[in-house]
N, C-alpha and C positions, 0 to 999 in steps of 0.2 A: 594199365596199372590202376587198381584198385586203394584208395585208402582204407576202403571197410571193405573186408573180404572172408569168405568163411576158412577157416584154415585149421588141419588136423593137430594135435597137439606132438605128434612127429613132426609134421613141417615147422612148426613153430619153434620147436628144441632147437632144429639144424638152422634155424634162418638165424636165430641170438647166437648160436655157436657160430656161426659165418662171420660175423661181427664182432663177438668178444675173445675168439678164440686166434685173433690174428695178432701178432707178434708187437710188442708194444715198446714205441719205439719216439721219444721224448726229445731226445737229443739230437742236433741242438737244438735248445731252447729258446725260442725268437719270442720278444715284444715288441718287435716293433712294428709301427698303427701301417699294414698294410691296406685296410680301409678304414682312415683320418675318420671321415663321418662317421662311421658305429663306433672309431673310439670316442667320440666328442661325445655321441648318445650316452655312454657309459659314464663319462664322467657327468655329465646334464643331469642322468639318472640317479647318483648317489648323491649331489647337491637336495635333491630334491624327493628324498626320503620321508614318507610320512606313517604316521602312526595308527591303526583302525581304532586303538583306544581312544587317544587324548586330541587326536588331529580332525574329531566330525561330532559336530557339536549338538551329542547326545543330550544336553539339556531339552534341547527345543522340540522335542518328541514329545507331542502331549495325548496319548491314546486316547484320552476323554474325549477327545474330539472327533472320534469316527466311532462309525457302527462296529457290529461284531462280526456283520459279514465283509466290511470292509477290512478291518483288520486279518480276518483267516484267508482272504484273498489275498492280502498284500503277503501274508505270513507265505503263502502259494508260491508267488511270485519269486520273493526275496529267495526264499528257499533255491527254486528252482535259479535264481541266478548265482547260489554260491556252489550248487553241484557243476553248473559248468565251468566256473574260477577252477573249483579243487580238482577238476580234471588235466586243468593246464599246468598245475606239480608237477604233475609226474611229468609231464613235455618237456620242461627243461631240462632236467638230468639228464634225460635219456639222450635227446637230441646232444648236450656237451658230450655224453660217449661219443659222438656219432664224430663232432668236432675233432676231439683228441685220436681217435684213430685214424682219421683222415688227415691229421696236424693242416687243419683250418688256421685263415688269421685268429691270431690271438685277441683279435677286437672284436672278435664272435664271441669268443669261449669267456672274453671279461664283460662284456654286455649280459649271455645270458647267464651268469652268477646273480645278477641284478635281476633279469629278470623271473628268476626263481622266486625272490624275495614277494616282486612286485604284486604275482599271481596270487602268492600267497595270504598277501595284507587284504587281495580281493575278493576272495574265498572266507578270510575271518568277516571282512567288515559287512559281507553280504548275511554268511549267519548269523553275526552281532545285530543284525537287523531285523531279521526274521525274529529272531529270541524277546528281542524289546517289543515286538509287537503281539509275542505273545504265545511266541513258541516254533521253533526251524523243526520243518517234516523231513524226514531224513528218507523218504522216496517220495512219488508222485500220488495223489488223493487215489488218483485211477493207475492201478499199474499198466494200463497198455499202452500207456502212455511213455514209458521207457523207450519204447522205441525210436521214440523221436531227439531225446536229450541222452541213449547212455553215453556214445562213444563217438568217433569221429576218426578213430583207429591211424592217429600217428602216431604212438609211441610202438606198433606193434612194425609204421612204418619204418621209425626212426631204426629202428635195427636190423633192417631189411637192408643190407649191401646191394641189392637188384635195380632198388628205387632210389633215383639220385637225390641229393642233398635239395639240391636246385628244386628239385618238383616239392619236396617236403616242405621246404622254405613257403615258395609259389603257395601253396593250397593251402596250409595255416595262418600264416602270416599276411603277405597277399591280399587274399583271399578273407576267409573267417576273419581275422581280428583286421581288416580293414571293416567289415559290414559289421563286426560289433563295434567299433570307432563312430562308427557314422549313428548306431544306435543308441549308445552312449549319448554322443552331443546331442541328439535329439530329442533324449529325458531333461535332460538340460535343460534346455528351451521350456519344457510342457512341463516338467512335473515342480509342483508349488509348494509341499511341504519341504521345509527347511534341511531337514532332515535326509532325506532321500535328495535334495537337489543336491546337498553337498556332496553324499557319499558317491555320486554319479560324476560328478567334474571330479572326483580325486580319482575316478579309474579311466577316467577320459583321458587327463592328463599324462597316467603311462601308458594307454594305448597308444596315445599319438606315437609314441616315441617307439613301439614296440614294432607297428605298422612301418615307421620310416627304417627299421633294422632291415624288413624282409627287401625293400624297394632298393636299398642299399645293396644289400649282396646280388640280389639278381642284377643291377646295373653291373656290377664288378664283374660278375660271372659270365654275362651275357653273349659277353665276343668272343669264347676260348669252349663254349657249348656246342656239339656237335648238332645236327638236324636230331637223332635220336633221340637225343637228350632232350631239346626244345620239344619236341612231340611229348615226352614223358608228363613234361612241367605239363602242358597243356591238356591233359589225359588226368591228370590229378586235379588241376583246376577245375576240370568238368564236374568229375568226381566229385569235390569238394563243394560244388555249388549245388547240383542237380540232386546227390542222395544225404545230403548235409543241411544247407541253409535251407533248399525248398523241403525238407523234410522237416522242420520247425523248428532245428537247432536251437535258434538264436530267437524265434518267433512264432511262440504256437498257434496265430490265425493259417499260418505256412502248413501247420502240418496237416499229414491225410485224414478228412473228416471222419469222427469215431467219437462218440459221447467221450471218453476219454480226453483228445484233442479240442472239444466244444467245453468243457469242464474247466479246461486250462484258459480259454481264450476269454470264458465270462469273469474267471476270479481275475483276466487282466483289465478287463473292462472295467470292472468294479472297482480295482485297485490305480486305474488311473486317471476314473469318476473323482474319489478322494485325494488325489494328489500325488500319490504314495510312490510312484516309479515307475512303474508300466507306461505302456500305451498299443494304442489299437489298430486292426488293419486300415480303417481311412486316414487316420494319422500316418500311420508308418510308411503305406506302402511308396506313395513316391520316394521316400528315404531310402528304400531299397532298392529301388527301379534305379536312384541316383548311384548309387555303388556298384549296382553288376556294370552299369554304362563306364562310371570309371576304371573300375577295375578291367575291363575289356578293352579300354581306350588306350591303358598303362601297359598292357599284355601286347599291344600291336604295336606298339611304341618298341617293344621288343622282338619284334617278326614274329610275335605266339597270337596268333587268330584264332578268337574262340567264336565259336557259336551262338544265336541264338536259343536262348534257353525261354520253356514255355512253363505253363505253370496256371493250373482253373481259377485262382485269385490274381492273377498278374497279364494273365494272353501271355502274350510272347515280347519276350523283352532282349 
């Protein structure tokens, strides 16, 4: 199973009709917290509601104090981190389809209402950042560079009745938003303007919690999953590692060298020369190396053995 796969716009018709066209069926109506922890995340999650306007303290953004190639880097960067927020929109909806037709706990489907919200304040506050500095690019300097940040093709999964919940879960969650969590906290640490360290611990803060949703349901799930299904989850993991993260998702030193890909990785260099948010493959990479280890340590922990995965900036990890 493929999460990014080429697919005819015939196939594509019949795979949402497979899914939206099945008999919708509500009743009865259950609340109650069949997994206690993701209700708890939910309520933790609306306690702790903030705002990209008034809650990142835009005062202390003082442009005078960088260059102008520093600034259209950082502008590079910031940009580039609110297209992949605004990708995670559309993820929740879809995925709640996916919930309500399967009538999942209700501690799913009331968490990811929140975390619709959350994605969203991370996609504004990213281009509210870009903008203050000087202007959000609404694609990449180099377009061949799309190839590495457009999609990651769960929403196309989310609607795919083929592909289990479980593996969706696994390879977004899991997966991606555990190695952006870990990238997160490590702007955190490095990066010095006031500015950028804030707006970086405010999306730390709901990854943590986004991360501990997917850990959560797969524990639930874990013992009532057939061998098939485990092979799924772990076929999507692959997936999600191998043609996602090592393709520079989350990290353009990761992606396949191409003046495009080397265009991206200097304006991050630049941008986290000045403080601004970024950082670099000597910096990062043990930070990565640390999350495929966890996350492969967390997958055996579940009887799902992954791989060694290899990589021309990494060996084999």
């Amino acid at each position: 199973m493929l999460l990014t796969r080429d697919m005819s716009p015939a196939q594509a018709t019949e795979m949402v009709q497979g899914l939206l066209g099945q008999a919708e069926d509500r009743f009865p109506a259950d609340f109650d917290a069949e997994i206690p922890r993701i209700r708890e995340l939910f309520h933790t999650a609306t306690r702790n509601q903030w705002d990209p306007q008034t809650d990142v303290p835009w005062e202390l953004l003082d442009t005078a104090r960088y260059t102008e190639a520093q600034l259209f880097s950082a502008r590079q960067y910031w940009s580039r981190r609110a297209w992949s927020e605004y990708g995670a929109i559309s993820e929740s909806p879809t995925l709640q389809i996916r919930f309500g037709v399967e009538r999942r706990p209700s501690d799913m489907q009331l968490f990811f209402t929140i975390r619709s919200q959350e994605e969203t304040r991370h996609a504004e506050v990213c281009h509210l950042m870009a903008e203050k500095l000087g202007g959000y690019l609404e694609k990449p300097v180099e377009a061949a560079y799309q190839g590495s940040v457009a999609t990651h093709g769960v929403r196309r999964a989310a609607l795919d009745t083929a592909v289990p919940l479980e593996a969706i879960i696994a390879a977004l969650v899991c997966t991606a938003e555990e190695i952006a969590f870990d990238v997160f906290r490590h702007l955190v640490e490095i990066t010095t303007d006031p500015v950028a360290k804030a707006i970086c611990r405010n999306i730390m803060r709901d990854e943590v919690r986004h991360c501990a949703f997917g850990w959560y349901f797969l524990e639930h799930e874990i013992a009532r999953m057939t061998p098939a299904q485990r092979a799924q989850v772990r076929d999507a993991v692959i997936v999600m590692i191998e043609k996602v993260e090592l393709n520079g998702y989350h990290s353009a030193w990761l992606a396949p060298p191409s003046p495009a890909s080397a265009a991206e990785v200097e304006a991050d260099r630049i941008t986290w020369e000045a403080g601004l948010g970024a950082t670099v493959e000597e910096a990062e990479k043990p930070v990565f190396v640390d999350s495929l280890k966890r996350i492969r340590a967390r997958m055996d922990a579940f009887g799902i053995e992954l791989p060694a995965f290899t990589h021309p900036k990494l060996g084999t990890v």
